[in-house]
C-alpha positions as CSV (number, residue, x, y, z in Angstrom):
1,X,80.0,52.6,64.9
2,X,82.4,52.4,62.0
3,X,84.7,55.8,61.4
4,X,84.2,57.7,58.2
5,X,86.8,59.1,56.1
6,X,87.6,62.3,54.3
7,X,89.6,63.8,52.1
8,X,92.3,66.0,53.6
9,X,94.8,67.9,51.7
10,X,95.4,65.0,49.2
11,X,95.3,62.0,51.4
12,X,92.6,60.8,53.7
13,X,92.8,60.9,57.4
14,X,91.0,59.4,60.0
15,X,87.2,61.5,60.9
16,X,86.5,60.5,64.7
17,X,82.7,60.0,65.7
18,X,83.6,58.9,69.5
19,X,85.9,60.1,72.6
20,X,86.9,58.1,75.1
21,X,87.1,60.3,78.2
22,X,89.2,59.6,81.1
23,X,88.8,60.6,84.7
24,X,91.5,60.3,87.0
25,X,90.8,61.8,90.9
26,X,87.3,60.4,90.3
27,X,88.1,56.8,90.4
28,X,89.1,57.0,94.2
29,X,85.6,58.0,95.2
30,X,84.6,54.6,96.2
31,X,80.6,54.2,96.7
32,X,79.8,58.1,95.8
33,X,81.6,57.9,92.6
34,X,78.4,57.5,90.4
35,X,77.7,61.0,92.1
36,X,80.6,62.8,90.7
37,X,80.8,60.5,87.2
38,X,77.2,62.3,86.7
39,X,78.6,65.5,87.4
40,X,81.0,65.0,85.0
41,X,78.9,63.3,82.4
42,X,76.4,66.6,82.8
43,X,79.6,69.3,82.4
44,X,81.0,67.4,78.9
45,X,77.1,67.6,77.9
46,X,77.2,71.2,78.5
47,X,80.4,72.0,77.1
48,X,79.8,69.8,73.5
49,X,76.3,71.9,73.4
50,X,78.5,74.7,72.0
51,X,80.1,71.6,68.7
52,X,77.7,71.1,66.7
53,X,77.8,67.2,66.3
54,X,74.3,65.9,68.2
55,X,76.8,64.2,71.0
56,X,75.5,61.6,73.2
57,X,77.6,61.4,76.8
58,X,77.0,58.1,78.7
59,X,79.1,56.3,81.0
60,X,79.7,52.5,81.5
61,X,81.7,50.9,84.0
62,X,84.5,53.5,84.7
63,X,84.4,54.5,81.3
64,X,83.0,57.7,80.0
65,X,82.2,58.2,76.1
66,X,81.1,61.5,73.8
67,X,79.6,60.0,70.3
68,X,78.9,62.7,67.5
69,X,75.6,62.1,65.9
70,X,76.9,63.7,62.7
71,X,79.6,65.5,61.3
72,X,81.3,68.2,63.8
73,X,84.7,70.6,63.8
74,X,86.7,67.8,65.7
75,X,89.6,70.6,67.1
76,X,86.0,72.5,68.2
77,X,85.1,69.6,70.1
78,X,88.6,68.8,71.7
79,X,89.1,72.2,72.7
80,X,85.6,72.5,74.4
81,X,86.8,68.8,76.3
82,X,89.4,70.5,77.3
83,X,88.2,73.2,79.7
84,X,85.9,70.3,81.5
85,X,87.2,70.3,85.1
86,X,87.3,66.5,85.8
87,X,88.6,65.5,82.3
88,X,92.1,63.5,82.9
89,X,92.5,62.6,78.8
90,X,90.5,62.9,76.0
91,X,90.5,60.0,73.5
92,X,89.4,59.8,70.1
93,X,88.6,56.3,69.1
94,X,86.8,54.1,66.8
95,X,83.9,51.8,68.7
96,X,83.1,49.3,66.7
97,X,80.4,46.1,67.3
98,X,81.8,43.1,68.3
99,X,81.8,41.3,64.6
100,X,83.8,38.1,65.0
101,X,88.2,38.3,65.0
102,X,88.6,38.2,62.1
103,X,86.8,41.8,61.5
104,X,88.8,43.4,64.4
105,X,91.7,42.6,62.5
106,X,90.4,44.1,59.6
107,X,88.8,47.1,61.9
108,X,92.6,47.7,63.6
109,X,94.2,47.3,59.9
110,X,92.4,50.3,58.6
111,X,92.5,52.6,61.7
112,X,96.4,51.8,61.6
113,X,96.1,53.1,57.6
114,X,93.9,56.4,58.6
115,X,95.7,57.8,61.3
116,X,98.9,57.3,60.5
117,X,99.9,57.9,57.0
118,X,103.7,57.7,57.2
119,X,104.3,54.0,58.6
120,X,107.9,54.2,59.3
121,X,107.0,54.0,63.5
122,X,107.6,51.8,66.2
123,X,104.7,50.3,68.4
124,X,103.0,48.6,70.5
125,X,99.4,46.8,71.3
126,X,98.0,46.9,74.7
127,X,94.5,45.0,74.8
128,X,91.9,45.2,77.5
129,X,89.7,42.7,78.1
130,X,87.0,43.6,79.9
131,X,84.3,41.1,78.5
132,X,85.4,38.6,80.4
133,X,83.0,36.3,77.7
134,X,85.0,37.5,74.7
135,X,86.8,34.0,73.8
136,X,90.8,35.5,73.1
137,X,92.5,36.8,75.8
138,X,94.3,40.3,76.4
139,X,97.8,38.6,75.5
140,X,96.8,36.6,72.3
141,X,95.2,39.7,71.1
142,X,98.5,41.7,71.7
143,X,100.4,39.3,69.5
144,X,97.9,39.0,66.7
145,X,97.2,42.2,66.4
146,X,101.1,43.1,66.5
147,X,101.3,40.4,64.1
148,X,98.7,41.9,62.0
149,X,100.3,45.4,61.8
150,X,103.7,44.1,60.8
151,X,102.4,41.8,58.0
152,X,100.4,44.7,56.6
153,X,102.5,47.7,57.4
154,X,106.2,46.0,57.1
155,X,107.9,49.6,57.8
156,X,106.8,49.6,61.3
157,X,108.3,48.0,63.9
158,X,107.5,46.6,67.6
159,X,108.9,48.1,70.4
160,X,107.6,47.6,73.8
161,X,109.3,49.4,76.1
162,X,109.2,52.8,74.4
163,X,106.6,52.9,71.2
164,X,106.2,55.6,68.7
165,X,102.8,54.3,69.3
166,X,100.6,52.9,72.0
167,X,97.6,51.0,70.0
168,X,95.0,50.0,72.8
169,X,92.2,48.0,72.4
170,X,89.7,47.6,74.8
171,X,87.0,44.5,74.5
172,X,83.8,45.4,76.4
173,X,80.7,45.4,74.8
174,X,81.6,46.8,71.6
175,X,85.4,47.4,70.7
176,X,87.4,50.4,71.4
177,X,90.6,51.3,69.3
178,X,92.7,54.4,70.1
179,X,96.3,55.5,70.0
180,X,95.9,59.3,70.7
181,X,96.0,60.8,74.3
182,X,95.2,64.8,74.7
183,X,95.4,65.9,78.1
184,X,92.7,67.0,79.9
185,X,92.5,70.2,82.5
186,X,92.0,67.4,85.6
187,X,90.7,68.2,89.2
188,X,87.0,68.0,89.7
189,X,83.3,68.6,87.9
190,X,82.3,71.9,88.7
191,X,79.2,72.2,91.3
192,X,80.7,68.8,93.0
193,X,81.9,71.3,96.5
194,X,79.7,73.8,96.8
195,X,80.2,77.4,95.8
196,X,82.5,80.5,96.5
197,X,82.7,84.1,96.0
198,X,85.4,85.2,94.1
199,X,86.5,89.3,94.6
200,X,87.0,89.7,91.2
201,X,89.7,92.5,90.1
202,X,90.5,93.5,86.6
203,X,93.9,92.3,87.5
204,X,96.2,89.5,86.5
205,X,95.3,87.4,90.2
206,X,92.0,87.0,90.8
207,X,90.7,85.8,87.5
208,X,93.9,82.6,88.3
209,X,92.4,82.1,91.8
210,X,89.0,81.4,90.6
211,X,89.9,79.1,88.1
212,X,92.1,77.1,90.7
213,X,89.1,76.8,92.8
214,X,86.5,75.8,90.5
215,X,89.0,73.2,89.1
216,X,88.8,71.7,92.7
217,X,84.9,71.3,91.7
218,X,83.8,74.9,93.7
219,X,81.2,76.7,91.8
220,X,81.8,80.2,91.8
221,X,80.1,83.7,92.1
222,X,82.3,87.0,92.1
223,X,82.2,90.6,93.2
224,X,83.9,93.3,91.3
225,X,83.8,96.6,93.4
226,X,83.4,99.3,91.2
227,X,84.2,103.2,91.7
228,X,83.1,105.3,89.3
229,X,84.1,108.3,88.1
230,X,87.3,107.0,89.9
231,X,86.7,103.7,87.5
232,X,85.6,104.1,84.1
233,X,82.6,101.6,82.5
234,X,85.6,100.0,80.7
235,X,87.2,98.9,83.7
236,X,84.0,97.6,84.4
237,X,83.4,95.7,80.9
238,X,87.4,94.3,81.4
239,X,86.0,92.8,85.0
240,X,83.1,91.2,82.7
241,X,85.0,89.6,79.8
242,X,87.6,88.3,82.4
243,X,84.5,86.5,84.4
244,X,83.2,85.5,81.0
245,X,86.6,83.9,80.1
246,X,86.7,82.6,83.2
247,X,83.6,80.6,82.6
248,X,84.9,79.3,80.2
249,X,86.0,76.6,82.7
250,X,84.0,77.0,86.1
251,X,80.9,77.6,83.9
252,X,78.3,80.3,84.0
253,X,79.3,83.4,86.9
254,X,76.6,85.5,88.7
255,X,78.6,88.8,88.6
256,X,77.8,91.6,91.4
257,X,78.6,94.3,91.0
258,X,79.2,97.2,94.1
259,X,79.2,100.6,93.5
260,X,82.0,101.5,96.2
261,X,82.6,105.1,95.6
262,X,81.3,106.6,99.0
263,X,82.5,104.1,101.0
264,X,86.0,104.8,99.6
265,X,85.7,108.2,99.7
266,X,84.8,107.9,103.6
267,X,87.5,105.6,104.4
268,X,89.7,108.3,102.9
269,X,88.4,111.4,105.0
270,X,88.4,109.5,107.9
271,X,91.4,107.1,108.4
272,X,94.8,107.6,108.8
273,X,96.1,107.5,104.7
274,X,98.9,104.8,105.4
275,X,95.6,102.5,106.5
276,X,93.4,103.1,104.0
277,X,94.4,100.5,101.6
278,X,93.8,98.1,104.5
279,X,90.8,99.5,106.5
280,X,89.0,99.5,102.4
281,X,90.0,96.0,102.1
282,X,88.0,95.3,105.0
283,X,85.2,96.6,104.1
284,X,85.6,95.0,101.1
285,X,85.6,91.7,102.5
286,X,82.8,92.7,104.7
287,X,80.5,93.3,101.5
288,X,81.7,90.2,100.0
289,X,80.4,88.1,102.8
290,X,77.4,89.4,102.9
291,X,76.6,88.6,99.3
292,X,78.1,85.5,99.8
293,X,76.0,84.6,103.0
294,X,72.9,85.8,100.8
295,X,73.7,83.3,97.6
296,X,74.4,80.0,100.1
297,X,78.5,80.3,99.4
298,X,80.7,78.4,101.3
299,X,83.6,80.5,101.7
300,X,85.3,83.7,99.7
301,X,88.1,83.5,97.5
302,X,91.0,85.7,96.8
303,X,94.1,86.5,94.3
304,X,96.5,87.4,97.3
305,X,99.7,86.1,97.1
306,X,102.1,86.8,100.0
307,X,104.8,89.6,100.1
308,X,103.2,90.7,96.8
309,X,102.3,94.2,97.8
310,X,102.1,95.8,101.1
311,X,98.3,94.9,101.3
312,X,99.6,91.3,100.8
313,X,101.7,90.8,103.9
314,X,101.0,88.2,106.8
315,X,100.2,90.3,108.8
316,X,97.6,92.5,106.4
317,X,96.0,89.3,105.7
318,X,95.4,88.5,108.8
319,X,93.9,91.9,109.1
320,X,92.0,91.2,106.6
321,X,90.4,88.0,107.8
322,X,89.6,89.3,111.2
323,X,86.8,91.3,109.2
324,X,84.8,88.5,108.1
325,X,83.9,84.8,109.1
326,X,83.7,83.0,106.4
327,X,86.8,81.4,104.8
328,X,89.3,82.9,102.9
329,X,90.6,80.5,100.5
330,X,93.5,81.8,98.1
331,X,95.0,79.7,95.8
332,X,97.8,81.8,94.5
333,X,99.1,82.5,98.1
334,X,102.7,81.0,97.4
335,X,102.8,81.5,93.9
336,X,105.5,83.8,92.2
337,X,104.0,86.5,90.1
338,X,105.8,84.8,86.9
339,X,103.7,81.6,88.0
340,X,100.8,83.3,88.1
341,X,101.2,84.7,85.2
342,X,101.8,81.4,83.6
343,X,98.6,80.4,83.9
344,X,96.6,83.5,82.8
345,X,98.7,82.8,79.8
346,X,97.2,79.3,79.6
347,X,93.4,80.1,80.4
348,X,93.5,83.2,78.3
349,X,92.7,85.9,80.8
350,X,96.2,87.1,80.9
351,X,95.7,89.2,77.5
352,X,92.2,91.1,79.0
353,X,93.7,91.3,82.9
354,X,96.7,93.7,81.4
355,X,94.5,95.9,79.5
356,X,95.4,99.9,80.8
357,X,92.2,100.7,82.3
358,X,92.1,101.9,86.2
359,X,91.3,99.6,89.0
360,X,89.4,100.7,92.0
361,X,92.3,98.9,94.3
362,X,94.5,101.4,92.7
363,X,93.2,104.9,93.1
364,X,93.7,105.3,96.5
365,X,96.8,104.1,97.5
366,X,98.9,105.9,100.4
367,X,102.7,106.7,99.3
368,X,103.6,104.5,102.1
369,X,101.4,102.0,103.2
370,X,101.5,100.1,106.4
371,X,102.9,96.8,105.6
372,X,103.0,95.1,109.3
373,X,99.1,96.8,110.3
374,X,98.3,96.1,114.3
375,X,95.1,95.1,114.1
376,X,93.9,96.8,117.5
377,X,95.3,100.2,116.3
378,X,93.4,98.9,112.6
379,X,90.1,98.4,114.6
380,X,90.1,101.9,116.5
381,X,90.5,103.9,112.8
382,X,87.3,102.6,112.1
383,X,85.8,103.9,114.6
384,X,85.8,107.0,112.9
385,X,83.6,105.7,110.7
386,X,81.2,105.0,112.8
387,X,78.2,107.9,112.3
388,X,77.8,107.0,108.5
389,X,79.5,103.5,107.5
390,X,76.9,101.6,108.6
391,X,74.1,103.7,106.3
392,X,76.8,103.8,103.3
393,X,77.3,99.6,103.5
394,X,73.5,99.1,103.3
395,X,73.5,101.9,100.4
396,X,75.7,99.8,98.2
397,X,74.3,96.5,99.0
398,X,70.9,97.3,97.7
399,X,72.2,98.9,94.7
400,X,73.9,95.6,93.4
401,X,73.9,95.3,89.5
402,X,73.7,91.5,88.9
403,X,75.0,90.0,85.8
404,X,75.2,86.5,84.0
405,X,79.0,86.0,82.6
406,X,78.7,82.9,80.1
């Protein structure tokens, strides 16, 4: 398909129709690749839904390409490639047929003239010849073409060790030409391993962890405990644009949401104060598992980081993970809070996750907190709980509010 050109702020520049989309992780999967280059194929098809440009995704032979039907907001487009898990780079190009050498010239001429107005660069051609059939090889191509761009454009100039530009050309069964590289987000297609719960806070943490995870190719769930009066509705609604943005990436969320008040309240008559934060975290966990369990999750996932808070010590996790069976995955766990923060930055969650409104986590915190919990002296505080827990659990569990975050 030959590009199109428009006017742009008093010169022409170059209007894509194609990407050339490059896995990376992918490539290793030997004989079940095909299985994960559809997951991928079906992810870019979802994300481009959102640009309107009628895109067609296929794939062929290690190659994956996005072609626009019609005109469409090219930094729309890019910007949607780039929060599909699984995408190494994104490539604009112009595909051309196969018209003779002569008209690849001419083709490579006028993408040179498009794209790069100010000619007074170095480069370098790097052909691909993966038609085996096509009758000039990858090295003759390199010089003609080099040859081509210095007759035409006599400011530029070759340099092959370090170019201004890379120009690459790749012969299969039409032509690719590109020169631009945008990095993709990497890892995995989403719904490739299986599916988490995420315990979803209205903090900085959580909404991180569950975008590592899905970028591993983990489709996620979450659960946002919720206490009101304790916890206004807006604390609520920030918990739902943060699963929203996350989603962004992992793609559409089943939100539950737990009404914990009573439980919390319990915990707090009945448990030594300088536990509670613990003994509720437990419970917490305990809910999450079961909803998990109940939506065929693989595991639970967490913002915890270690020495963070006193909740967040080794030995309060492993408190914490005595209470339930599943996995505890927690992708943050060595992370600084700056680096942490990094990244909500980078996703855009960081914004929403500082907002002022009250997190249930917070209300009822002891002045001092056990930070080193023994886990038998843990297990007999809850045994105070023991005439109503029980009916308040199943209370909460079948007074879920489900909601779709997209």
């Amino acid at each position: 398909m030959k590009a199109r050109f428009r006017a742009h702020e008093g010169r022409k520049y170059m209007e894509y129709q194609s990407f050339l989309i490059k896995y990376a992780e992918i490539g290793i999967k030997g004989k079940n690749r095909y299985l994960f280059e559809d997951a991928l194929v079906k992810q870019i098809n979802h994300a481009l839904k959102s640009v309107d440009g009628g895109f067609l995704v296929s794939k062929e032979s290690g190659r994956i390409y996005a072609q626009a039907s019609k005109p469409f907001d090219y930094d729309e487009a890019v910007e949607a490639l780039k929060k599909v898990f699984g995408i190494a780079a994104i490539c604009p190009m112009v595909q051309v047929e196969d018209k003779g050498y002569a008209d690849l010239k001419e083709q490579v001429k006028e993408y040179i003239d498009q794209v790069y107005p100010d000619k007074r660069f170095t480069f370098k051609v790097a052909a691909r010849r993966a038609n085996k059939h096509y009758p000039i090889g990858s090295e003759q191509i390199n010089r003609d073409l080099g040859e081509v761009i210095l007759e035409t454009f006599p400011e530029t100039k070759v340099d092959v060790h370090n170019p201004d530009v890379l120009l690459r050309v790749e012969v299969r069964q039409k032509i690719n030409i590109f020169s631009q590289t945008i990095a993709g987000p990497g890892g995995m297609p989403v719904g490739t391993n299986g599916k988490a719960m995420l315990l979803l806070s209205g903090g900085i943490d959580s909404p991180v962890a569950g975008y590592m995870i899905a970028k591993r190719g983990v489709r996620l769930e979450a659960v946002y405990f919720h206490a009101p009066p304790y916890t206004s509705d807006r604390a609520k609604q920030k918990v739902i644009d943060l699963a929203k943005l996350v989603s962004r990436y992992a793609g559409p969320v089943l939100l539950h949401i737990v009404n914990f008040t009573d439980i919390q309240l319990y915990i707090y008559d009945q448990c030594p104060h300088e536990e509670l934060t613990i003994i509720m975290r437990r419970y917490m966990m305990r809910i999450a598992e079961r909803i998990a369990e109940a939506n065929h999750c693989h595991g639970l996932i967490t913002g915890e980081s270690i020495g963070q808070v006193a909740s967040q010590t080794m030995q309060s996790l492993a408190a914490t993970d005595d209470a339930c069976s599943m996995p505890v995955f927690r992708p943050v766990i060595g992370f600084d809070k700056q680096e942490i923060v990094d990244v909500a930055e980078r996703i855009g969650t960081f914004e929403t996750s500082i907002q002022p409104f009250e997190d249930c986590c917070t209300i009822f915190v002891a002045k001092h907190p056990v930070t080193k919990p023994n886990l038998g002296i843990i297990r007999r505080s809850e045994e105070n709980l023991a005439e109503k827990i029980d009916e308040l659990v199943e209370t909460a569990m079948g007074t879920v509010e489900t909601i779709w975050c997209r």
